[in-house]
C-alpha positions in Angstrom: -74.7 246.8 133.0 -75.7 250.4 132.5 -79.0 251.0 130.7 -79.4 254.5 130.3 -79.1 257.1 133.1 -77.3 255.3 135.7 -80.3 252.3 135.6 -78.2 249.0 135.7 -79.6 245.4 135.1 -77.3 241.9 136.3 -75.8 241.1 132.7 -76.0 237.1 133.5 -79.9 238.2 134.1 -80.5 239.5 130.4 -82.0 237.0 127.9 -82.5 239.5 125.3 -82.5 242.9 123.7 -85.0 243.8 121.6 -85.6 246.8 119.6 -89.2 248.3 119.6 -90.3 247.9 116.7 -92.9 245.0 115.1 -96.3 243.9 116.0 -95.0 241.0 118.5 -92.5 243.4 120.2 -95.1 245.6 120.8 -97.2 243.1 122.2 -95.2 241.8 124.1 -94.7 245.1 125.6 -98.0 245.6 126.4 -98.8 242.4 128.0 -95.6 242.9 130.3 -97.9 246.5 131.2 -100.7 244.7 132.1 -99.0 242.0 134.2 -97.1 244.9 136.0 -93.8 243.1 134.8 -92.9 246.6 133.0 -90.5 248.5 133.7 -89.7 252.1 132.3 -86.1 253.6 132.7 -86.3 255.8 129.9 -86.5 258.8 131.9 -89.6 260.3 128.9 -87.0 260.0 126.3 -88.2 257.4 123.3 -87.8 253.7 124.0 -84.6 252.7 121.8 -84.2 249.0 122.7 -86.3 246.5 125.7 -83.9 244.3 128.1 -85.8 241.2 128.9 -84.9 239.4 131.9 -84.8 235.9 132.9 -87.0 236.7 135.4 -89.6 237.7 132.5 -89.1 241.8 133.4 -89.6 243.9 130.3 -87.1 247.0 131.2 -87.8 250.1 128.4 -84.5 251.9 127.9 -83.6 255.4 125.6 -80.6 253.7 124.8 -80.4 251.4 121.2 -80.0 247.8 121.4 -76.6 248.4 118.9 -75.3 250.1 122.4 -76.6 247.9 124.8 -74.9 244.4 123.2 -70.9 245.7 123.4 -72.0 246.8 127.0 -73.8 243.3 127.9 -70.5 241.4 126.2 -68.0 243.5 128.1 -70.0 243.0 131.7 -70.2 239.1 131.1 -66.8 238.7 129.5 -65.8 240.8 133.1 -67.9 238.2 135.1 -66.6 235.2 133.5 -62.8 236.6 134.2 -63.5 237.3 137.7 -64.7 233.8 138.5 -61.4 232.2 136.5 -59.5 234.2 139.2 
């Protein structure tokens, strides 16, 4: 799934897509920093929406979380049809 200037992520990897705004988000964010689980995509552009992964990354993307969901749902909806082949 594409994330914002050709940076993909494995869509059955994604547990969630935040938007960065609120006190937890934002702490969250900075404990991923500090744990070096932190990743920035956003190419110096403003951080629209982070992709947390099952793998507890926290990947900062430009692109807004309204964007990313059709684009998770499409990949996985892909997935699943492949596998039913």
């Amino acid at each position: 799934m594409n994330i914002g200037f050709d940076n993909r992520v494995a869509p059955w990897r994604v547990t969630a897509i935040l938007a960065p705004k609120g006190a937890a988000i934002k702490r969250l964010r900075q404990e991923a920093g500090k744990e070096g689980r932190l990743l920035d995509v956003t190419q110096g552009r403003p951080t629209r929406s982070l992709v947390v992964t099952d793998a507890n990354q926290v990947i900062l993307s430009a692109v807004a979380p309204e964007t990313l969901m059709p684009r998770l749902i499409e990949a996985r909806d892909r997935d699943r049809a492949r596998k039913e082949e």
